[in-house]
N, C-alpha and C positions, 0 to 999 in steps of 0.2 A: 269434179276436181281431179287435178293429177295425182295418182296414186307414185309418187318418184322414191320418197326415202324408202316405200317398201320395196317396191323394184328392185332398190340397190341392196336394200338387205337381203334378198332371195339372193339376187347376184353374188352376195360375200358367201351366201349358206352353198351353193353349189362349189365356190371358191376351196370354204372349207372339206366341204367333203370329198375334195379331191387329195386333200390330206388328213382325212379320214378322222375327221373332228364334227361335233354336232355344232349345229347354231349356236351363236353367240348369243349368251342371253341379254336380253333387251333393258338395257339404263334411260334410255332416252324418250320424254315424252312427244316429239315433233314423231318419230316413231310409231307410238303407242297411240298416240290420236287418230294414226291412219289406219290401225290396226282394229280399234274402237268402232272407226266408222264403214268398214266395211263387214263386222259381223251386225251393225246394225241393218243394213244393207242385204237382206234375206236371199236376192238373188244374186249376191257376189260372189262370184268364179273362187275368188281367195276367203272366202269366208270360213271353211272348215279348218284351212291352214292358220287362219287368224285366231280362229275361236284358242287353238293347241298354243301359239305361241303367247296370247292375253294367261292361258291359264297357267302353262306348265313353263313358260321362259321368259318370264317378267321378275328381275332381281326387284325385291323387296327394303322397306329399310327407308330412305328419304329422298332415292333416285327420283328424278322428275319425271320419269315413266311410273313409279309405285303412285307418285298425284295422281296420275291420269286414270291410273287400273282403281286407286279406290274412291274416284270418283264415280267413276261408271260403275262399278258395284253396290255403291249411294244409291244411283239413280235407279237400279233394279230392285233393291232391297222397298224404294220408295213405291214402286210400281210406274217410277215415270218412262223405263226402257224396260220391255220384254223379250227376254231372251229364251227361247226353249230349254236350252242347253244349260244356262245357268240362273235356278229354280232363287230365291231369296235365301234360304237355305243355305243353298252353296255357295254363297255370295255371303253370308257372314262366314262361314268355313274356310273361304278366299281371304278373308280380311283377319281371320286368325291367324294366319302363317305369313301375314307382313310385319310384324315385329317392329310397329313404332313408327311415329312421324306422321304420316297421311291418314294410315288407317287407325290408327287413338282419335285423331282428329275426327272423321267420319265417324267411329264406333261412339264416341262420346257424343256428336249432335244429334247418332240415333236415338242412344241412351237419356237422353236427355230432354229430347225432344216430346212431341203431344199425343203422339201415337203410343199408347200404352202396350199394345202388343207387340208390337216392332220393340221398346224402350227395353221391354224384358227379355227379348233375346239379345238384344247387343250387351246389355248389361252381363248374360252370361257367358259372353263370346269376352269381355273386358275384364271379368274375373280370372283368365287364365294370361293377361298379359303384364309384364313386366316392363319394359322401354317404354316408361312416362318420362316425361320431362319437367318443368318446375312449372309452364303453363296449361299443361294437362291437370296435373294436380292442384293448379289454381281454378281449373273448371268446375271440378269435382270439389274440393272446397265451398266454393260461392253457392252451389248448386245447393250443397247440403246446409249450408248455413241459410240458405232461404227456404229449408223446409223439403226439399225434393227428395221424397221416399227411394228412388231408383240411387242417387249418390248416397244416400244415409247404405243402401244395401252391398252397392261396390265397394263402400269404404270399410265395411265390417266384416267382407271377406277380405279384401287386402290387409287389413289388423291379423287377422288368423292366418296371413298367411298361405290362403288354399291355394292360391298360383302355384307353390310349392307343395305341400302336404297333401293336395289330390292327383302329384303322380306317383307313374306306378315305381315300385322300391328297384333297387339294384337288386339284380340277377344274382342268386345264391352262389351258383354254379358258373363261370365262364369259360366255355372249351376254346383251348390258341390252338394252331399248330406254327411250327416255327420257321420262319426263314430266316437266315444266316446272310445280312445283308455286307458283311465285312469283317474283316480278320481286324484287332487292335481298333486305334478310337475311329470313329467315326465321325468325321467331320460334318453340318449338315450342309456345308456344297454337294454332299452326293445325294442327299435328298432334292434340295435343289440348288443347280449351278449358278455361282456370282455373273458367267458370262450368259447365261440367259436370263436375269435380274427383268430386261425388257419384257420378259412375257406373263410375269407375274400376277397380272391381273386380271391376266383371261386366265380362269382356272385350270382347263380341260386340255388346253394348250401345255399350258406349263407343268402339266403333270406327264404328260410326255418326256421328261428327261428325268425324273427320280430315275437314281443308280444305273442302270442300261433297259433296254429294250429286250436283251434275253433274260433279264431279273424281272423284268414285268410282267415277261410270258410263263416265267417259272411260279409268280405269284399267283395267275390267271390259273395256272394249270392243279396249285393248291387249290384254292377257292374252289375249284369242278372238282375235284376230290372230296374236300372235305364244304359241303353246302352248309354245315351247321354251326361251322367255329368259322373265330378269325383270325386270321395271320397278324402274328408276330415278328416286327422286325427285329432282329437283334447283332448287335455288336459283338462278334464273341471275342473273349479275352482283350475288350476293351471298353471307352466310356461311349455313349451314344449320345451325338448331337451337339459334338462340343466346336470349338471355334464363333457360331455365333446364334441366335435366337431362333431368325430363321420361322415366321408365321409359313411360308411358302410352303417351309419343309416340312412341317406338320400336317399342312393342307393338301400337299402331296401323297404324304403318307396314309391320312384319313381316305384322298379320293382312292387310291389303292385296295385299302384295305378295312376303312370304316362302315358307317352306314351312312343314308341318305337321313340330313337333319328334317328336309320336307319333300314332299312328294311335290310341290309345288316351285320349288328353287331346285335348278340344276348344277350338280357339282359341288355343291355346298358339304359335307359329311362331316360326321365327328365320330367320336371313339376311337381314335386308333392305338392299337399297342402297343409299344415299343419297351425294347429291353436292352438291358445291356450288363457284360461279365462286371463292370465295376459304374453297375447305373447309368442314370442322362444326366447329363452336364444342367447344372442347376439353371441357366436361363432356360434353355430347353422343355425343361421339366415345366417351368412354366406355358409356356407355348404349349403344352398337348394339355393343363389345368384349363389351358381356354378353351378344348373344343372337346372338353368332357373325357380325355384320356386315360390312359393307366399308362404309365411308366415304370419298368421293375428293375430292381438293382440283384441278379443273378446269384452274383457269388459262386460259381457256377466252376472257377480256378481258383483255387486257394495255395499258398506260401508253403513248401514243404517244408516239416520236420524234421528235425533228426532226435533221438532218445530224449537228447537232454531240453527239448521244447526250443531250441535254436533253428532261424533259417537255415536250410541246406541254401549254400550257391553257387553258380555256375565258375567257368572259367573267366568267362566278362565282370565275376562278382554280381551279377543279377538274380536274384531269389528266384529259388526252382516252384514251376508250376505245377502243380498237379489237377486235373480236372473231380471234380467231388459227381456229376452228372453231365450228360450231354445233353446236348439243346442243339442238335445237327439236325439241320434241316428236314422240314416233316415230321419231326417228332411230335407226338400230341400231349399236350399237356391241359393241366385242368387248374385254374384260380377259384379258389373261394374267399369269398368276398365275406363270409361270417366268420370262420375261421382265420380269415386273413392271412394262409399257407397257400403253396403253389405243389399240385401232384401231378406226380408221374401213374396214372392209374391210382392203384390204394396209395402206393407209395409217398409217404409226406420226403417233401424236396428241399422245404425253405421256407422261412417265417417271410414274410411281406407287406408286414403288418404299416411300413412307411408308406407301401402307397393308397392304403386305406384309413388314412386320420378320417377321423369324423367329417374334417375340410371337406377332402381330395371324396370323398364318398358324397356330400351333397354335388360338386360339380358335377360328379358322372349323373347321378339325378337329374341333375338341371337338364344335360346336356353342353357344360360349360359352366365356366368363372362367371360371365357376366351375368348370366342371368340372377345368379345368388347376389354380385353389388345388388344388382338393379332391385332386386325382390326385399334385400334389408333395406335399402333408401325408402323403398313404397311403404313398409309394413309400419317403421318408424313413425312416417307423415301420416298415416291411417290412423294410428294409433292417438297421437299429438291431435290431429285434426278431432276423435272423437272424442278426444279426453279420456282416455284409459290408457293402462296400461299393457304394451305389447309383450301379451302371450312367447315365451321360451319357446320357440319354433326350431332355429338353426342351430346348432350344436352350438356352445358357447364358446368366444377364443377363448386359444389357451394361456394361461398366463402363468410365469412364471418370476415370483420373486423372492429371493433368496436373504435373509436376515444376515444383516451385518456385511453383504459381499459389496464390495464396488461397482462400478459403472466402467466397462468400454468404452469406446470414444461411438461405437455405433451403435451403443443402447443409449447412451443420453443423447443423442440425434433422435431417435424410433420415439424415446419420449418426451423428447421434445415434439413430434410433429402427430402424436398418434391423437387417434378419434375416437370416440365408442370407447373407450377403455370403461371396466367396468370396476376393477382395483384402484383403489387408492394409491398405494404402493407404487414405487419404481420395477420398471418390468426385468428382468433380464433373458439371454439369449434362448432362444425356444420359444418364446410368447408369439401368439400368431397375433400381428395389431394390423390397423388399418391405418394407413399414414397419410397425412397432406401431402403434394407433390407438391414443389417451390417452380421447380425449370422443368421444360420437356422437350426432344430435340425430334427430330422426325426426317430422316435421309431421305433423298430422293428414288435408291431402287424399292426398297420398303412403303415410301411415301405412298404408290397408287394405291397399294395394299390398306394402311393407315387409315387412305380415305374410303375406301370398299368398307372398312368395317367402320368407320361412323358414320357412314351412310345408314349400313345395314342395325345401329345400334339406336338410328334416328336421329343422332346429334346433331347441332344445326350452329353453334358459337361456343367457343373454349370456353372453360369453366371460370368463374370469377375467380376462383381462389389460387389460380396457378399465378407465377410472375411474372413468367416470361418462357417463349417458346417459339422455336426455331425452325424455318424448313431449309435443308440445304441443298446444296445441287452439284454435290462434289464426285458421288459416285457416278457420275454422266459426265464429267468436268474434260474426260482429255479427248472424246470424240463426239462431236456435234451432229450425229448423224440421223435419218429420218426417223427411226425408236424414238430415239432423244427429242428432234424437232418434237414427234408428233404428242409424246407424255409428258414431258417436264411444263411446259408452259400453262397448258392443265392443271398439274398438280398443284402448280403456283396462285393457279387463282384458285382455287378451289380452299387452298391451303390460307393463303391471305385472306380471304372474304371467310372463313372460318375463325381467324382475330391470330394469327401466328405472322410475325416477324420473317419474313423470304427472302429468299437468294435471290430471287429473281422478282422485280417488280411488272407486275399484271399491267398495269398501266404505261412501262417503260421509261420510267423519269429516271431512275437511276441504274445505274455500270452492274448487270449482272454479276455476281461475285457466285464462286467456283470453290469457294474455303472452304477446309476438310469441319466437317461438320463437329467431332470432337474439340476440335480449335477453338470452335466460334461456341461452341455451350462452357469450355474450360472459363470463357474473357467472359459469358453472362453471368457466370454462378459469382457472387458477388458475396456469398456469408457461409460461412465455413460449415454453418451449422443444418444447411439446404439437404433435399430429398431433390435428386436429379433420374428422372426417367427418359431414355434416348433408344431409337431402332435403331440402335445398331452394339454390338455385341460389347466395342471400344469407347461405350459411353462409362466413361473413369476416371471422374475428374481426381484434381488435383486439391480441390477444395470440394467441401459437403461432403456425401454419399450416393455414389451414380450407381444404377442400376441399366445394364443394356438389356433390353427386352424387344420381344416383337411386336409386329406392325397394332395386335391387337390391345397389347396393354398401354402402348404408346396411344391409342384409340380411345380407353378407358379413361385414362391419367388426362387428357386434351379435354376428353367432354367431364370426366367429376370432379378432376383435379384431385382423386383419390389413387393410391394404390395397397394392395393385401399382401402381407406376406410373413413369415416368420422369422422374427429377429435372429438372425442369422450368429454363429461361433465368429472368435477372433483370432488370427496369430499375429503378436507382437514381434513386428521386424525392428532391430535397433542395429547402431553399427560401432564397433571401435577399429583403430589403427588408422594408417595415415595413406591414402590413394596415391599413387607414384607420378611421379610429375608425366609420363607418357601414358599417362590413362588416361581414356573417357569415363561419362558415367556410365555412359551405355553398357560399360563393361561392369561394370557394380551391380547393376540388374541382370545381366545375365548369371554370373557373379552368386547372386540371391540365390537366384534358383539353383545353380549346380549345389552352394554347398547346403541347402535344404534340403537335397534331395540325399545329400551325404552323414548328413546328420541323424535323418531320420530311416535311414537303410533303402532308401528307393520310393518309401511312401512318400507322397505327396499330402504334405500337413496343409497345403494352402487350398486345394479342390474344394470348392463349395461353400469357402468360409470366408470372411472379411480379414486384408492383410494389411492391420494397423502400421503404415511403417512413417518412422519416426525421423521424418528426413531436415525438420528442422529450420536449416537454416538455407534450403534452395527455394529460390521462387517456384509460384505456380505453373512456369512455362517448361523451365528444366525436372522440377518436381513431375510435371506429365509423362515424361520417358517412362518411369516408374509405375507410377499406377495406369498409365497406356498397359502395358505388356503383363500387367495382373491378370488380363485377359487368358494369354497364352499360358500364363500359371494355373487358370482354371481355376481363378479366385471366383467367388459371389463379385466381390467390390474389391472397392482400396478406400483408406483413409488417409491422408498425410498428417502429421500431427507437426503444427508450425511454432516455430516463434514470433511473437509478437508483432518486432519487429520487419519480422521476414512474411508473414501475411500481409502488415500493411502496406508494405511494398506491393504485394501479389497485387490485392487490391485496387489498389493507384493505376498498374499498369493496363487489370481488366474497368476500371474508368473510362481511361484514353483512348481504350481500342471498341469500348462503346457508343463516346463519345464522336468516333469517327464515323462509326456507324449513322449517328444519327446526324453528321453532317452530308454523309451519303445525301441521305433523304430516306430512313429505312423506318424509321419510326411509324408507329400506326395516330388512327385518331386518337387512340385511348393513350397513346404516350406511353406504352410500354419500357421504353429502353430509357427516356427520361426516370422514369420509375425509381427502373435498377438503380442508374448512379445516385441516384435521393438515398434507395437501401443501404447502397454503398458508403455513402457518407455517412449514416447515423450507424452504420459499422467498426466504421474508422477509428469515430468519435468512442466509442464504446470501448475500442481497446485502449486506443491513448488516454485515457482518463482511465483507466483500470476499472472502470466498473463492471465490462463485462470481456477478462481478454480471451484470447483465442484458446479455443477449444484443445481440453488436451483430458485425457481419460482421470480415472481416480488411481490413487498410489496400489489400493487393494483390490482392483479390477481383476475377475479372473479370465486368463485365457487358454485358449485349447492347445496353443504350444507357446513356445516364443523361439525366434531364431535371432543370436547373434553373427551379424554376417562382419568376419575379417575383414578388414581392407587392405591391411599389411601379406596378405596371401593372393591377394590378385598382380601377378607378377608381368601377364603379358593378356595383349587383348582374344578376346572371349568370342566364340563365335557357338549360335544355336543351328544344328545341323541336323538336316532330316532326316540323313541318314540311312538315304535309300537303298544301299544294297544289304540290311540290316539280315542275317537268315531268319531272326524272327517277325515275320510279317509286323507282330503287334509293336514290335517297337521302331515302325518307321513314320516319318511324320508326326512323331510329339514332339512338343519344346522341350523335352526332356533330357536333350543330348545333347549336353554344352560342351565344346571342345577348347581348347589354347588354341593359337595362332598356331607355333611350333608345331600341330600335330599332322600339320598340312606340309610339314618339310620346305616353303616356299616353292613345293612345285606344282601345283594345282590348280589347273587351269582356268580361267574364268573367262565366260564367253559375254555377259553381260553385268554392267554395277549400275543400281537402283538408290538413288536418294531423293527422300521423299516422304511424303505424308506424313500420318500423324505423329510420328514417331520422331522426327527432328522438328528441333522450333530452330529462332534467328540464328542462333550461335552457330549451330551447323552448318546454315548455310555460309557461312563467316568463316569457320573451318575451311571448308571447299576454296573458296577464295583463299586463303593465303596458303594452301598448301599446293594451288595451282603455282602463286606468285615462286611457294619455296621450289618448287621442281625446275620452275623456269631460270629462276638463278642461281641451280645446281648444274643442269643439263644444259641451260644454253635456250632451251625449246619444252613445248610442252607437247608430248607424243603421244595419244592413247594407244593403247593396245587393243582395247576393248572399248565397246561404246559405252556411256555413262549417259543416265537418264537422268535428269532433277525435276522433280515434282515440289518445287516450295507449297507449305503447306494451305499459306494466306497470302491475299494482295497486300495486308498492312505487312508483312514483310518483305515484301519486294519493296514497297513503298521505300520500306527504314531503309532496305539494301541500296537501293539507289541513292536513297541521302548522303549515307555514309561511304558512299563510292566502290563498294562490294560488286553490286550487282553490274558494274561497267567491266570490272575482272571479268565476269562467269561470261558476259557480252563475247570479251574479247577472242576466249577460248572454244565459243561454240558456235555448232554448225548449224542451232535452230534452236529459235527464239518464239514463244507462241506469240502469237496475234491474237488477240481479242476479237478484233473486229472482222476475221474470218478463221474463225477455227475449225481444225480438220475435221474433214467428212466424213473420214474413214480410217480407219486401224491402223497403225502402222503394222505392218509385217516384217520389213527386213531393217536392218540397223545397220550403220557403218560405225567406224571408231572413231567417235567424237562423241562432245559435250550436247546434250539435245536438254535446251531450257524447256520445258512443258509447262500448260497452264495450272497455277493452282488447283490441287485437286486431289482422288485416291491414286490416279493411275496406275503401274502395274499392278499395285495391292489390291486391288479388286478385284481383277483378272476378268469383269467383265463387259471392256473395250479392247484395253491395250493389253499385247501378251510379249513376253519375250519368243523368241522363236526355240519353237520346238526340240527338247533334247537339252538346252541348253544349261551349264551351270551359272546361274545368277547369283552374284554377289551384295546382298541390298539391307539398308535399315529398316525396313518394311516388317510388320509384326506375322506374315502367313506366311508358312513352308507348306503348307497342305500341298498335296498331290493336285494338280494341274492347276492351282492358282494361277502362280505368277507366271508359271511357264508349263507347260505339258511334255509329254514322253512321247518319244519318236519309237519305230518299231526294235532299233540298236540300243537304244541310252535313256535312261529316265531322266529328263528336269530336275532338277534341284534348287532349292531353293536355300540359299547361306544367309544367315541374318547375324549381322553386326554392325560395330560403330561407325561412323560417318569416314572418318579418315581411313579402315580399314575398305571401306568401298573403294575411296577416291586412287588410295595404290592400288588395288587392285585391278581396276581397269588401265593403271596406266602401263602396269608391269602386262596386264593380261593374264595374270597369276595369282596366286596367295603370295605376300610380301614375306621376305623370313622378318624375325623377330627386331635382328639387326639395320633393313631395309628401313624398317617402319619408324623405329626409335630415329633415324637421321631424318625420315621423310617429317617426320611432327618437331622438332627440334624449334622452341622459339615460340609454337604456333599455340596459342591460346584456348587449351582444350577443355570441355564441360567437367568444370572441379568442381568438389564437394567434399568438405567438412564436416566428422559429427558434430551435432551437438552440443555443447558440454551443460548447458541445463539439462536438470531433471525434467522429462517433458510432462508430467503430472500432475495430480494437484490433490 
């Protein structure tokens, strides 16, 4: 027979190594069949090269090349193929480092099978595995209920545990030495870039662009210095990892500077270090909990003094820094893992005791988070199955409940959905629980990632217990290009025939949809009181408790419908005074942050913790602006706390827009989205009859701050500014730096305006519309100065916009209109001054398709200022990126300027801008 797909693979490996990359490891079994049968094949020319890539470049896990590898491994183990090369022996050694799916299958026929000395090695090759699934564990069940000594003996080490407890303990001692991978926060685009999102999933590839090519030669040349320790990346005087989740950037970080998880998977690695002057951005933090990491919170700059215990501060009023230690690059330092302190030689440096919980300590054991779900699930079912009870193995959660204290609105969430709890008692904030996931949302650059790790976790169909889950295809949405042809359609089936609700139908019955992926999980969450896990950082709803995480917990959450975590602190956001008729809200949340940050002297109360805000009486689509941009607050979450009637509104609206859905044709067999609106309904019913109304905290709930945010002090619109020529490195590119309109003088030039994604819903685009009409009969004509980009965020809003006769407005004004049914191939690069309608989607905000051009200052509603996002630096001028409200976009391109205060107040005159009311109930209970 023709040996072709190998041909072509040699073909790609010469390809690669012209860019100096190793083989791609092998997914495919049409592949792996060829490869099977030419080391069977004793006089085969390619047989040596074959033997290397069956053993050392076949990814493991439920690829349909791992079928074929632990088939053939079957067959040797059986004695039906003889291979020199690989003894029986090393063929269950093989099938210990696949981790689930094919080779449980194979291990358990051996184990179970008639051959008694075959039965009792695979049986002890099974004892060290973890990724069972509910029909593995139905093997082993039956087996043992009908007497089978070999399952009675798998099942009574999985009770004990020993998958876990026969390895070996964490390292007393761990030597860093330190790279200094950035001044202030660290975003994890420079781990890994949004605009290379396409290469994600070839690992070796895309670790090619962590931070630069001369930081990875500086890493490289660590590493040949010091062969004993390992590089630490760190942040200095700032947070590490923040803006979004980010598996890539982990996995970047890990091939850098980790270890190899198998001698048999390439590329794969886990442990890596990472640190930072003021810790990792809590998603973050979780991403490196999956691949076994340590993350450290430095403290390394501390707030200067003066006599009287007061900050010293500068002239800008910013508290003065003083460094307490350095951590400049190549410095060696030493982590003890018993003492839970970090030294400089003898010198004790710093308690560090956070990143050594008992938790965070079995991970690095495992080698990772999932191994510990997966090993409690087994130990449990072992236990249950034998009828005993399961032996104290994993450190216990923690739990924390407080006599007499009240409930936050996101501890009676946590217990409402938590599992394994072992207290009776209500928990409060600090409890580590284990919670049902309700919704799970899964983006499309994340997505190949998502699907690499349930492959590699074994998973084969979403968990019964979730409700609903989403793939989208927005971060691809504004250029169509070969990346995109050749991943996205893929992911889709791979993604659908996994039980998840897709943007794209595999089959092609219905209109690909391009909707920003936070949009479309906001219209599913359908009960206030839901646990929402999404890949991507802006998954915050407006309703429930969204968590953004990466590709692997979003992997976890799909296959157990579980997720870990510790119930996180609260700040109560509340609001008095009255928003001025020329406000947005957009300004209110910018608004939040500046005087949070004023209140509390520069700290950020909201980092890491839950920002209950108490928004009342805005629906769930305007209430999104809000807890969207909690993100850039560097919250954990957000919570909105509603009224009654203003949830059942929410409600209603995310019905209709499911409803639409499912007249698409988007529904699966199992009737998912019919589901939700069933949920929906016995929702409804629940508030309107008061039996169960909408969730709102206890009167004595305690929290870690609370901020009352003015509205009678928001005087002129609000703009977040990254404030590039900043002299302190550290404070360029946070969201930290809210300016007034005014501070821009109206003369400030703007080379591009961005409206768009998740950040405006319909109204905005409603806005745009009549502030075109007002311009045109002020001026006569409608002029830009600047080009203006529009990314609506969903089709159901162009839908409504064209009902309502809006979207023939924006028609009229603009020089480009997307097409569906041929959308661009390729980038845009240059922009003229006009209105450019784009397809639903993230477009600039992702930064990687569409970019503004280089240098420029961008004007945009859009939630990223990071350094080369939206737009990149030229060798004269840094990109900038300005984020504000929609109407401060829409003048700004037209003047091609900042508008002055005055400009803007006539430009909105009449026009119907996003208002908001407090409150006036007590929102408690």
């Amino acid at each position: 027979m023709e040996m072709n797909i190998y041909k072509e693979y040699i073909k790609e490996i010469e390809e690669r190594k012209g860019q100096g990359l190793h083989p791609k490891p092998i997914d495919s079994a049409d592949l792996l069949t060829e490869i099977v049968a030419q080391i069977k094949d004793v006089n085969n020319e390619n047989r040596e090269d074959s033997l290397k890539f069956f053993i050392y470049n076949t990814l493991p896990g439920t690829t349909s090349a791992a079928s074929e590898k632990a088939k053939f491994l079957k067959e040797i183990i059986l004695g039906e193929s003889v291979v020199n090369e690989i003894t029986p022996a090393f063929a269950f050694e093989l099938l210990s480092h696949m981790k689930g799916g094919p080779s449980i299958e194979v291990l358990l026929d051996l184990a179970l099978g008639n051959d008694i000395a075959i039965a009792k090695e695979a049986a002890k090759v099974l004892k060290t595995q973890v990724y069972l699934y509910d029909a593995d564990m139905d093997r082993l069940k039956d087996a043992f209920q009908n007497g089978n000594e070999v399952a009675r003996e798998i099942l009574e080490s999985y009770a004990k545990a020993e998958f876990f407890t026969k390895l070996p303990e964490v390292a007393e001692e761990i030597k860093v030495v330190t790279f200094i991978a950035g001044e202030g926060d660290i975003s994890t685009d420079l781990l890994s870039p949004g605009n290379q999102a396409h290469s994600r999933s070839d690992r070796e590839l895309h670790g090619k662009c962590m931070i630069t090519p001369q930081a990875q030669d500086e890493i490289k040349a660590l590493q040949a210095q010091h062969p004993d320790k390992s590089v630490m990346l760190i942040a200095e005087r700032g947070t590490m990892g923040v803006g979004s989740s980010r598996m890539s950037g982990v996995n970047n970080v890990a091939l850098w500077t980790g270890k190899q998880a198998s001698p048999y998977v390439p590329f794969v690695n886990f442990m890596p270090i990472v640190a930072g002057t003021n810790g990792i951005s809590p998603i973050f933090l979780t991403t490196v909990d999956v691949t076994g990491g340590i993350g450290l919170d430095l403290k390394n700059w501390v707030k200067k003094t003066d006599a009287n215990g007061e900050v010293v501060r500068n002239e800008s009023g910013d508290p003065v820094l003083e460094e307490t230690y350095s951590v400049a690059t190549g410095t060696v330092l030493t982590i003890n893992t018993k003492t839970k302190k970090l030294y400089n030689g003898d010198k004790e440096l710093i308690d560090i005791s956070k990143a050594f919980t008992p938790q965070k300590m079995e991970f690095i054991k495992a080698g990772g988070s999932y191994a510990i779900v997966f090993g409690k699930k087994i130990q449990t079912f072992a236990a249950k199955t034998l009828g005993i009870e399961a032996p104290l193995v994993y450190a216990p959660s923690k739990e924390v409940s407080i006599e007499g204290q009240g409930l936050t609105a996101v501890e009676k969430i946590f217990n409402r959905n938590s599992v394994g709890t072992i207290s009776k008692k209500a928990l409060h904030a600090g409890s580590d629980v284990r919670v049902e996931v309700n919704i799970v949302g899964s983006q499309d650059t994340t997505g190949l990632m998502t699907a690499q790790e349930l492959e590699s976790m074994a998973a084969t169909v979403i968990s019964p217990i979730v409700d609903g889950a989403y793939q989208s295809g927005c971060h691809t949405a504004s250029v169509w290009d070969k990346k995109a042809q050749a991943n996205i359609p893929k992911l889709m089936k791979f993604m659908n025939d996994f039980g998840l609700i897709t943007a794209r139908d595999p089959k092609g019955v219905y209109h690909a949809m391009t909707d920003v992926i936070h949009k479309v999980l906001n219209d599913i969450t359908i009960d206030e009181w839901a646990i929402i896990i999404g890949g991507d950082s802006h998954t915050r709803m407006s309703k429930g408790v969204a968590f953004g995480a990466d590709s692997g917990t979003v992997a976890l959450a799909l296959a157990t419908g579980e997720a870990s975590m510790p119930i996180p602190e609260s700040v109560k956001v509340t609001f008095k005074g009255q928003m001025a008729s020329y406000m947005d809200f957009r300004d209110v949340v910018h608004a939040t942050q500046a005087q949070m940050l004023h209140k509390f002297g520069g700290e950020n109360v909201f980092q890491g913790r839950i920002i209950e805000v108490h928004l009342g009486t805005l629906t769930a689509d305007q209430a999104f602006t809000f807890t969207d941009w909690t993100a850039e607050m560097k919250a954990k979450a957000s919570i909105c706390i509603s009224e009654d009637d203003t949830l059942v509104e929410s409600l209603e609206i995310a019905k209709g827009r499911i409803q639409i859905m499912i007249d698409k044709g988007m529904d699966n067999k199992t009737q998912v989205l019919q589901g939700l609106i069933n949920k929906a309904n016995k929702r409804i019913a629940e508030i309107k009859s008061g039996e169960k109304p909408a969730l709102t905290p206890d009167a004595n709930a305690k929290y870690y701050a609370e901020v009352e945010v003015d509205l009678d002090l928001i005087a002129e619109p609000m703009i977040a500014d990254p404030d590039v020529n900043n002299k302190d490195v550290s404070k360029r590119y946070t969201h930290d730096t809210i300016r007034p309109l005014s501070f821009y003088g109206g003369d400030k030039k703007v080379d591009l305006g961005f409206i768009g994604s998740c950040m405006v819903h319909k109204g905005d685009m409603k806005i745009l519309a009549q502030m075109l009409k007002n311009v045109e009969a002020q001026n006569g004509e409608v002029k830009f100065n600047a080009p203006l980009v529009v990314a609506p965020p969903t089709y159901n809003i162009v839908d409504e916009l064209k009902a309502e006769g809006d979207w023939e407005v924006l028609q009229r004004y603009s020089g480009f209109e997307f097409d569906d049914n041929a959308p661009k191939g390729a980038a845009r690069t240059e922009y003229e001054n006009m209105l450019y309608l784009e397809r639903p989607g993230c477009n600039l905000c992702m930064g990687n398709q569409e970019k503004a051009s280089k240098g420029d200052t961008v004007m945009a509603t859009s939630t990223r200022l990071f350094q080369g996002r939206v737009v990149e630096d030229t060798e004269g001028k840094k990109g900038e990126s300005l984020l504000s409200s929609t109407p401060v976009v829409v003048l700004s391109t037209i003047l091609g300027r900042t508008p002055t205060i005055e400009e803007y107040k006539t430009a909105v005159e009449g026009i119907n801008l996003t208002k908001f009311a407090p409150s006036h109930k007590l929102l408690v209970n």
